[in-house]
py3Dmol code that shows the C-alpha trace and the ligand (Angstrom):
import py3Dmol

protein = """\
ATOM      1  CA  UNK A   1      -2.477  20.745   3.546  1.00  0.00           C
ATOM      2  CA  UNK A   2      -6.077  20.812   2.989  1.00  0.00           C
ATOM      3  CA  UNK A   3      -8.218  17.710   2.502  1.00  0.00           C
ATOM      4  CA  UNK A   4     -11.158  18.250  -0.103  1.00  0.00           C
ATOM      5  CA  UNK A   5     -13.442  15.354   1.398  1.00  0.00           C
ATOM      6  CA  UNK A   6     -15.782  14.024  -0.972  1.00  0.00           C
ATOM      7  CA  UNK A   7     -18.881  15.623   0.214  1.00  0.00           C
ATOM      8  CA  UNK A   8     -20.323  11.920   0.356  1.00  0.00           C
ATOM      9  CA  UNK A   9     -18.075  10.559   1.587  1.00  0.00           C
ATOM     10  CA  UNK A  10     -18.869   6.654   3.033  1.00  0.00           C
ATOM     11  CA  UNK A  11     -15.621   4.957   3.086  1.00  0.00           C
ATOM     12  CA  UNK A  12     -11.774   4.732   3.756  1.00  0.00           C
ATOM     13  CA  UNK A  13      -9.624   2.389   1.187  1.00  0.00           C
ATOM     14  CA  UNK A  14      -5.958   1.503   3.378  1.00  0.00           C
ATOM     15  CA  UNK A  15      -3.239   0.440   1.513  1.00  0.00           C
ATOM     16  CA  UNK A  16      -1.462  -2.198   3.970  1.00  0.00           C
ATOM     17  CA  UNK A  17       2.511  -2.436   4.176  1.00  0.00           C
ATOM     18  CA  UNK A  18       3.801   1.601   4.737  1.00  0.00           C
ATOM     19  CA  UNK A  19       0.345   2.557   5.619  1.00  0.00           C
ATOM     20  CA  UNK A  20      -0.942   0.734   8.080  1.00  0.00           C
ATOM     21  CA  UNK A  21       2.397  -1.726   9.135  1.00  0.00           C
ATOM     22  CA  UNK A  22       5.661  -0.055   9.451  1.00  0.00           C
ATOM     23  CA  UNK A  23       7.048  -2.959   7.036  1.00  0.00           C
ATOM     24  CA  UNK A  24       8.300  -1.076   4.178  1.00  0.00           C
ATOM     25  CA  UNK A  25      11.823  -0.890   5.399  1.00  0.00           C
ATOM     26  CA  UNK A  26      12.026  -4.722   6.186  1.00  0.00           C
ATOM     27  CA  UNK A  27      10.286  -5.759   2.359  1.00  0.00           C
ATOM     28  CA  UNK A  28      13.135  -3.281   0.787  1.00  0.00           C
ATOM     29  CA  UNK A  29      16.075  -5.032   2.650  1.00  0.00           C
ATOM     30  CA  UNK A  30      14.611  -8.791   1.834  1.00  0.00           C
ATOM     31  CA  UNK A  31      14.422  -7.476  -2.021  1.00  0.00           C
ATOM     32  CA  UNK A  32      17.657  -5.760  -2.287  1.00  0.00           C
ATOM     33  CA  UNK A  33      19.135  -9.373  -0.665  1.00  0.00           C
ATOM     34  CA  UNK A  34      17.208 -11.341  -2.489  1.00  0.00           C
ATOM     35  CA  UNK A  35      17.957  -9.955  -5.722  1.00  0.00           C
ATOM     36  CA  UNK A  36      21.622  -9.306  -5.905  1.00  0.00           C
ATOM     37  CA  UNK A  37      22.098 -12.844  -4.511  1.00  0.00           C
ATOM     38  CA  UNK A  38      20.974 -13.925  -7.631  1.00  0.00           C
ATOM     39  CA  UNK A  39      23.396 -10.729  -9.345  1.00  0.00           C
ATOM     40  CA  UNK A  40      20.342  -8.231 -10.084  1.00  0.00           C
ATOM     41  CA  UNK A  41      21.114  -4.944  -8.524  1.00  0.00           C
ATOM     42  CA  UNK A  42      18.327  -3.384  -6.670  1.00  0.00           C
ATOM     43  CA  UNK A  43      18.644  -0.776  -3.586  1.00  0.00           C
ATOM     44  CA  UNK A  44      16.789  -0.652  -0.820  1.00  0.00           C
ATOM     45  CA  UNK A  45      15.691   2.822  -2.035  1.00  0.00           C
ATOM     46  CA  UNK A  46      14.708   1.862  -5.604  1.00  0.00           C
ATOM     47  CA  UNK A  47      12.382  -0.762  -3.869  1.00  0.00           C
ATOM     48  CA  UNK A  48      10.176   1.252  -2.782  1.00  0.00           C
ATOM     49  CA  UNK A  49       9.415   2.703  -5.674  1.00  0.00           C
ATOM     50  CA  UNK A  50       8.137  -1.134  -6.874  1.00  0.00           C
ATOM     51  CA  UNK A  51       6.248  -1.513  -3.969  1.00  0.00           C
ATOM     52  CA  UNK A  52       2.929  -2.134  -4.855  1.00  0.00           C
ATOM     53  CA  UNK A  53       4.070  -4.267  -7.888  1.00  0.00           C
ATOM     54  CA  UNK A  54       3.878  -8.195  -8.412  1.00  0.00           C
ATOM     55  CA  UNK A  55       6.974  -9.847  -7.060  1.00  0.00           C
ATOM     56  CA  UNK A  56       7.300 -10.974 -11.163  1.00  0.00           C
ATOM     57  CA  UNK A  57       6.719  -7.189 -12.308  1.00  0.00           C
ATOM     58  CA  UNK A  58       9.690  -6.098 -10.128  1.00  0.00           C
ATOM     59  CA  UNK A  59      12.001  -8.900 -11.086  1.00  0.00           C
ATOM     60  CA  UNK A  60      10.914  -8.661 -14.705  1.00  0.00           C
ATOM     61  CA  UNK A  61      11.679  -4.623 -14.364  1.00  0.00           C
ATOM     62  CA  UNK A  62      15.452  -5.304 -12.918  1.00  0.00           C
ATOM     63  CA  UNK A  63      16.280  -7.830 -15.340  1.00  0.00           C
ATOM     64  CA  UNK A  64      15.134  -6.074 -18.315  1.00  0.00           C
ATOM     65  CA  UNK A  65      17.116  -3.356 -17.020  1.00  0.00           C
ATOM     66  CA  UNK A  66      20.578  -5.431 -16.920  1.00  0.00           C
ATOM     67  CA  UNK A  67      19.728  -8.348 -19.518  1.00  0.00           C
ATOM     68  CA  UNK A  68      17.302  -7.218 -21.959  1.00  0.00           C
ATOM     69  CA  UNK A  69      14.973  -9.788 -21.711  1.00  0.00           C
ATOM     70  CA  UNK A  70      12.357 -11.326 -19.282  1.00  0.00           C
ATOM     71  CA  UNK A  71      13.548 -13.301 -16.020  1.00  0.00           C
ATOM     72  CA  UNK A  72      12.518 -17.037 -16.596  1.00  0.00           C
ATOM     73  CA  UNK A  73       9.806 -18.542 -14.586  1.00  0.00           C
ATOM     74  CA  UNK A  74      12.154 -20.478 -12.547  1.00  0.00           C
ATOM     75  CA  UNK A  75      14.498 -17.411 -11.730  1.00  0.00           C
ATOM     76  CA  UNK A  76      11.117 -15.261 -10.999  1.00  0.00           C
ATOM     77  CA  UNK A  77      10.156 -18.057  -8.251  1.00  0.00           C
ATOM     78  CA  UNK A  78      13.511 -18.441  -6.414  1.00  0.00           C
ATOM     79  CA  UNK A  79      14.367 -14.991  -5.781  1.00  0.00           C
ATOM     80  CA  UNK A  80      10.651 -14.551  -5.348  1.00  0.00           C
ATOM     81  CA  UNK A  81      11.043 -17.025  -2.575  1.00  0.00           C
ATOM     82  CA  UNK A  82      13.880 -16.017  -1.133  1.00  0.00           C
ATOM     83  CA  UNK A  83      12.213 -12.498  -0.617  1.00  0.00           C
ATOM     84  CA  UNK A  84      10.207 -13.485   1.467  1.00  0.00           C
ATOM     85  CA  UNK A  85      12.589 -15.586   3.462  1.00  0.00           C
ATOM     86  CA  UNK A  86      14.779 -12.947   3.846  1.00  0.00           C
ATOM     87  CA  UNK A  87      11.257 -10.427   4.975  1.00  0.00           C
ATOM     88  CA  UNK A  88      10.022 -13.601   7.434  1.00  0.00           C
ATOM     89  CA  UNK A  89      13.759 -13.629   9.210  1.00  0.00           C
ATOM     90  CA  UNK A  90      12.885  -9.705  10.132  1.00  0.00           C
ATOM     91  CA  UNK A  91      11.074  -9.065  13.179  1.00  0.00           C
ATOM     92  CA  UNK A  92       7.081  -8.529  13.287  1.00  0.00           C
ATOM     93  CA  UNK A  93       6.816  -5.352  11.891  1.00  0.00           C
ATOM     94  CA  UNK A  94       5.069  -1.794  13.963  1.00  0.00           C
ATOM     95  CA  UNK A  95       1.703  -0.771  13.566  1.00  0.00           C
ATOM     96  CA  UNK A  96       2.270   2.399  12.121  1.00  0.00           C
ATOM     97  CA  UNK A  97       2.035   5.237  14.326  1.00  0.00           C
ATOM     98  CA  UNK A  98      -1.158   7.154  13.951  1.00  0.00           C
ATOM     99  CA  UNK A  99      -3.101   4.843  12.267  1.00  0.00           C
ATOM    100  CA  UNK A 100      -4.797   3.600  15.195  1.00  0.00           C
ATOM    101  CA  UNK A 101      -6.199   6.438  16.059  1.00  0.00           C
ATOM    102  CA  UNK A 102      -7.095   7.923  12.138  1.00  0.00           C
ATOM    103  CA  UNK A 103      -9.046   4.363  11.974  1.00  0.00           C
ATOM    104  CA  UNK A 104     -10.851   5.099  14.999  1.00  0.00           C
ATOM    105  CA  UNK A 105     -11.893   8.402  14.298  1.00  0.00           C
ATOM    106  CA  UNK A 106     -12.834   7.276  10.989  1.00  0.00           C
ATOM    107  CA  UNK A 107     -14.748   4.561  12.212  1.00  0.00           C
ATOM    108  CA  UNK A 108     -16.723   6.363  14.605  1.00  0.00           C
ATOM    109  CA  UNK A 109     -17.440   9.048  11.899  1.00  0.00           C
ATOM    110  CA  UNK A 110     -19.706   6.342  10.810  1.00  0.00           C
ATOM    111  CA  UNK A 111     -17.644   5.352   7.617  1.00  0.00           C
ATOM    112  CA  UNK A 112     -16.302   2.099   6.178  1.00  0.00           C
ATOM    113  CA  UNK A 113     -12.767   0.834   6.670  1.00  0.00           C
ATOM    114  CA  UNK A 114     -11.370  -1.071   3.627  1.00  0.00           C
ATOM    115  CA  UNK A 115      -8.072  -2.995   3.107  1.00  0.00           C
ATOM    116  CA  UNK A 116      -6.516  -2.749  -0.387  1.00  0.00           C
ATOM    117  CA  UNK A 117      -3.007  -4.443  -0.317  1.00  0.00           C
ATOM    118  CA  UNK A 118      -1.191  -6.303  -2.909  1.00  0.00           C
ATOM    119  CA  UNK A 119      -0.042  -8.117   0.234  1.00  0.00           C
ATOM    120  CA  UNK A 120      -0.211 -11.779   0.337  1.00  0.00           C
ATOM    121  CA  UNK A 121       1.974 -11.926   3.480  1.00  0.00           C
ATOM    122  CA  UNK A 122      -0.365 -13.784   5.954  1.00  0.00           C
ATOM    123  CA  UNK A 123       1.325 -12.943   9.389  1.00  0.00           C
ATOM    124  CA  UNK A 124       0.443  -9.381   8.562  1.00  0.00           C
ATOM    125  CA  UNK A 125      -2.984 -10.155   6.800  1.00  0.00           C
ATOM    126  CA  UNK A 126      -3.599 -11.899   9.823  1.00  0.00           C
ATOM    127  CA  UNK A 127      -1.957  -9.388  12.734  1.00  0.00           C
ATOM    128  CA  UNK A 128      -4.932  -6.657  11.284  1.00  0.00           C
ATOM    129  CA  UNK A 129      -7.626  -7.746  13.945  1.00  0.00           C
ATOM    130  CA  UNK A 130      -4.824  -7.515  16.729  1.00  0.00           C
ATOM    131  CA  UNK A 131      -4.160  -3.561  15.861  1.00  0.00           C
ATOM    132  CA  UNK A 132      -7.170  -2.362  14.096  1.00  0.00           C
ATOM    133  CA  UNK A 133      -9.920  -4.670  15.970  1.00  0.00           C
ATOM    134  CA  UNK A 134     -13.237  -4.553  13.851  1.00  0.00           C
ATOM    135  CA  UNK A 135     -11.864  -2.463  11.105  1.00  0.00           C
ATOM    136  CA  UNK A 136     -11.322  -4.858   8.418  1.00  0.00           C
ATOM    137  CA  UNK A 137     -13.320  -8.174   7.894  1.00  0.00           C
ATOM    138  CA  UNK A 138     -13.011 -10.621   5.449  1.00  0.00           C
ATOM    139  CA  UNK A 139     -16.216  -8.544   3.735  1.00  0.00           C
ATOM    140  CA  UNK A 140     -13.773  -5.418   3.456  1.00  0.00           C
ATOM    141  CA  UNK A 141     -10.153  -6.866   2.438  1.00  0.00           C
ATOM    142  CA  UNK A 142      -8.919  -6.823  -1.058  1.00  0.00           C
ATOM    143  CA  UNK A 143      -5.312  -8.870  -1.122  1.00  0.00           C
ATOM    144  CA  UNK A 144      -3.482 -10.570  -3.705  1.00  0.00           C
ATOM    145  CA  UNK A 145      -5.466 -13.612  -3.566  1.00  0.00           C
ATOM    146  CA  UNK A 146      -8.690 -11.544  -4.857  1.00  0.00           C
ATOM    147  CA  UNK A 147      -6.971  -9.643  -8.113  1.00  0.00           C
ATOM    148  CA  UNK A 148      -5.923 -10.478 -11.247  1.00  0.00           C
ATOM    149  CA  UNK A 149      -3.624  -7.810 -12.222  1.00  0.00           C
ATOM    150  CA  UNK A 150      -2.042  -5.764  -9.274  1.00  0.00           C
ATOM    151  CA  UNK A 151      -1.627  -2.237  -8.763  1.00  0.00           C
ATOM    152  CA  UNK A 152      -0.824   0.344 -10.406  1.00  0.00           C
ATOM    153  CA  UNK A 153      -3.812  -1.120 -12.311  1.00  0.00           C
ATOM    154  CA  UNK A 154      -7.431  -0.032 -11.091  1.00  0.00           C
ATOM    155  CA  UNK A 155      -8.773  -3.352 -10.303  1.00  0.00           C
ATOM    156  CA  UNK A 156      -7.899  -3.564  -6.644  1.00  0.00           C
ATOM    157  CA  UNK A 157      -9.321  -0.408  -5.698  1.00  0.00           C
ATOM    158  CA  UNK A 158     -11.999  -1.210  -8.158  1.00  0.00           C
ATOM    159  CA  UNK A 159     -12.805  -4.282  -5.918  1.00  0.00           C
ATOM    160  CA  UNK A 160     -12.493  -2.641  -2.919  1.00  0.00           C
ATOM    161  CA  UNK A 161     -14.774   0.036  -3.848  1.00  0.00           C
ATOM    162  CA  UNK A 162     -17.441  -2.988  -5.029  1.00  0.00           C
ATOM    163  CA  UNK A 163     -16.596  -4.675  -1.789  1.00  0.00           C
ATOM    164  CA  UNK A 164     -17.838  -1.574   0.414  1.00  0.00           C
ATOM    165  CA  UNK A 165     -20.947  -1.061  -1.801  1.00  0.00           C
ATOM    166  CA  UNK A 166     -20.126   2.735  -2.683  1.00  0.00           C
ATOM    167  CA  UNK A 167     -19.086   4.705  -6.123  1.00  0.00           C
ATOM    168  CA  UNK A 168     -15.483   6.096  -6.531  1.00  0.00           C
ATOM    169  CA  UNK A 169     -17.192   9.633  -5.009  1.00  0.00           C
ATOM    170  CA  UNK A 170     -18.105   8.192  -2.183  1.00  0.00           C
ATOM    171  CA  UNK A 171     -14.725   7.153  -1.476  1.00  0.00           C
ATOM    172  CA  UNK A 172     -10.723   8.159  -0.427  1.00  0.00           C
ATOM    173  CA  UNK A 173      -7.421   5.757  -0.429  1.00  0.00           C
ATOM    174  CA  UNK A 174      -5.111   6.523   1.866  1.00  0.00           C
ATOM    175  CA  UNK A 175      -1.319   5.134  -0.119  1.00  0.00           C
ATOM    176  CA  UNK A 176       2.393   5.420   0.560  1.00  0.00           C
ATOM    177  CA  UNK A 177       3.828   4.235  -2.600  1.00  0.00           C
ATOM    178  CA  UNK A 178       3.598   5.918  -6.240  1.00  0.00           C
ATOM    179  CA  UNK A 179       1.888   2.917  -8.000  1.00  0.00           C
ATOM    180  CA  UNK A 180      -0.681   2.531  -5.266  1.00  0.00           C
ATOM    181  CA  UNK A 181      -1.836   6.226  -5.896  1.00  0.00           C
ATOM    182  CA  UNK A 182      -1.791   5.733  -9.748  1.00  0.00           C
ATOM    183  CA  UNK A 183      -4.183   2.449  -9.224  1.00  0.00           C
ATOM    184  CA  UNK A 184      -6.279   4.787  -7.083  1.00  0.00           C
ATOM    185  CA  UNK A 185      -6.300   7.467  -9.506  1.00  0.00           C
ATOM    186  CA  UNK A 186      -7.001   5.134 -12.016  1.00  0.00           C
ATOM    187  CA  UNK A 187     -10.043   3.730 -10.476  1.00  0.00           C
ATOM    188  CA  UNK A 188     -10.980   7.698  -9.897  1.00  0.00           C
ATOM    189  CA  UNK A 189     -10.485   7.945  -6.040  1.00  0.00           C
ATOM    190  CA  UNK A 190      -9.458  11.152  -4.126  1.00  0.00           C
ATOM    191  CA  UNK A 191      -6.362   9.772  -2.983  1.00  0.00           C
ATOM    192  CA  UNK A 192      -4.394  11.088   0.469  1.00  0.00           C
ATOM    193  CA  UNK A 193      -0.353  10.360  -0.118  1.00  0.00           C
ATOM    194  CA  UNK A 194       1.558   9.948   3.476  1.00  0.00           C
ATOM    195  CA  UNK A 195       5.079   9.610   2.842  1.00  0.00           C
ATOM    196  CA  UNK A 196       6.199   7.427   5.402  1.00  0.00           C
ATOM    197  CA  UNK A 197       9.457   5.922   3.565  1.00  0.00           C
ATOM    198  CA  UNK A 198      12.082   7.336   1.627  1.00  0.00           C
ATOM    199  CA  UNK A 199      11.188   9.192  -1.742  1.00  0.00           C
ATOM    200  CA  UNK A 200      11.072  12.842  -2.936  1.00  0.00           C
ATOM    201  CA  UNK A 201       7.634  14.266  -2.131  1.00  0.00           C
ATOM    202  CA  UNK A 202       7.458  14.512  -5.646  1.00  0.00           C
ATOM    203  CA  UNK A 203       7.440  11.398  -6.444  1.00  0.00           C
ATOM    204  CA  UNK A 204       3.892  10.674  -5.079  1.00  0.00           C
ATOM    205  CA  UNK A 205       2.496  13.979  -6.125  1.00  0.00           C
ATOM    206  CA  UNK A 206       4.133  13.037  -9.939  1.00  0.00           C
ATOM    207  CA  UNK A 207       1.748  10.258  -9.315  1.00  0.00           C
ATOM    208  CA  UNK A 208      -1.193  11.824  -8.837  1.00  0.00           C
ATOM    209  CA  UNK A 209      -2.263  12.642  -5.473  1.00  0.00           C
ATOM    210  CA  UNK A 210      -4.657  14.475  -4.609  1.00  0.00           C
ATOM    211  CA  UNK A 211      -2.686  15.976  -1.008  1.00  0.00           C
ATOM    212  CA  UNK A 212       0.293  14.426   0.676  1.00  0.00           C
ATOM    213  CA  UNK A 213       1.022  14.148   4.033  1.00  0.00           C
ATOM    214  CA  UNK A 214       4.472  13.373   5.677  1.00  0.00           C
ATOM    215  CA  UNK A 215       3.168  10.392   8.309  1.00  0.00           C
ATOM    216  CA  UNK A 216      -0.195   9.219   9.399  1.00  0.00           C
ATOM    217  CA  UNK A 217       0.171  11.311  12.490  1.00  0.00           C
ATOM    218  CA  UNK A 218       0.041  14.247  10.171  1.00  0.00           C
ATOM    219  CA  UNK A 219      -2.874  12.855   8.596  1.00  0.00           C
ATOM    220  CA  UNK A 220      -4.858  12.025  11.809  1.00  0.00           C
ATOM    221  CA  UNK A 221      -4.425  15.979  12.815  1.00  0.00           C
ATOM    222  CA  UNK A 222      -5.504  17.073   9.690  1.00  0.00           C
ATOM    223  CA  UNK A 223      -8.609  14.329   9.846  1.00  0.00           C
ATOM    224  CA  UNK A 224      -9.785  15.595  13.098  1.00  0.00           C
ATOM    225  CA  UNK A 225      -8.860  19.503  12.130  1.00  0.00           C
ATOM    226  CA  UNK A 226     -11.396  18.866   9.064  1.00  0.00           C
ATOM    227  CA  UNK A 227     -13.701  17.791  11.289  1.00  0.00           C
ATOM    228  CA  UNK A 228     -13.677  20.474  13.788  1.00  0.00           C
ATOM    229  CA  UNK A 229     -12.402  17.799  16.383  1.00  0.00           C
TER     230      UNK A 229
END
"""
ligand_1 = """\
1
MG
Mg 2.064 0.563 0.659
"""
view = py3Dmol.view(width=600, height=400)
view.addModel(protein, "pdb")
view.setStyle({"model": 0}, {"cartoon": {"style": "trace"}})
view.addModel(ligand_1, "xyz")
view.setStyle({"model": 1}, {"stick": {}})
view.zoomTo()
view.show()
């Protein structure tokens, strides 16, 4: 797998939870609790094909599916809360492997670092100076207390792209999840798949990626391959 890096080429948009945390697996168990305590059926697979969505969008999407209509308010708040009891009972999720070291090539490349999560999870928000020190500061972190509508619209990478001060081709997001790479595709990114979680391949490619990679190990090797490293 070849990466066709944007010839200028001044910053790095991460996507957060299966990109940078190894969290994925813990979110998908607190949804698939979450929501059939309240009698929505949801796998642990078929999560992470939401991820990247508003909690609402993925209730709303599972209760359409059984019910026909919209979950109320109410219902879209408790299981929204109990989510994320049921992801804060879990232990503090991994770096993910590789990652360290693609952000520290990348940084000493001379590029920007950016942070464009749908995350509003704080431990994690806040856990990004322990294992990525100087990568991401406040100036360079789009979460879901900065966007109105969430991926797989534009607007966060949009922001992120505003945030670092550089056009869409100057840029490349690095996503695990489907919606994440159509938001990036949307806001007319090169965008770098790593399949670190369950899907088909195909999935992500259906998506839109530009390349896919299965791990951010993979993708470090590659990174320093292109670079004659
Ligand atoms: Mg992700």
């Amino acid at each position: 797998m070849n990466i066709k890096r944007p010839t200028a080429l001044k910053a790095v948009l991460f996507d957060m939870d299966g990109v940078l945390f190894n969290s994925m697996p813990y979110h998908s168990m607190a949804w698939h609790e979450a929501m059939e305590a309240h009698g929505l059926h949801l796998s642990r697979e078929e999560a992470f094909l939401h991820e990247g969505r508003t909690g609402a969008a993925t209730i709303n999407i599972v209760h359409q599916r059984q019910y026909g209509t919209d979950a109320t308010p109410e219902l879209i708040q408790t299981i929204y809360e109990a989510k994320c009891q049921a992801f804060a009972r879990f232990p503090e999720p991994d770096a993910m492997p590789g990652a360290r070291q693609l952000i520290e090539q990348i940084k000493a490349e001379g590029l920007q670092t950016v942070l464009v999560t749908g995350s509003g999870q704080r431990t994690l928000l806040d856990r990004l100076a322990h294992h990525y020190p100087g990568a991401f500061d406040a100036q360079h972190m789009v979460t879901a207390f900065d966007v109105k509508y969430g991926k797989p619209h534009p607007e966060p990478y949009l922001m992120g792209l505003k945030k670092a001060g550089v056009e869409a081709s100057e840029a490349i997001v690095v996503e695990n999840a489907p919606i994440g790479v159509q938001a990036a595709k949307a806001a007319g990114i090169y965008t770098i798949a790593v399949n670190t979680g369950p899907l088909d391949a195909k999935v992500l490619l259906d998506a839109g990626a530009d390349v896919l990679f299965p791990s951010m190990q993979a993708l470090c090797e590659a990174w320093r391959g292109e670079i004659g490293d």
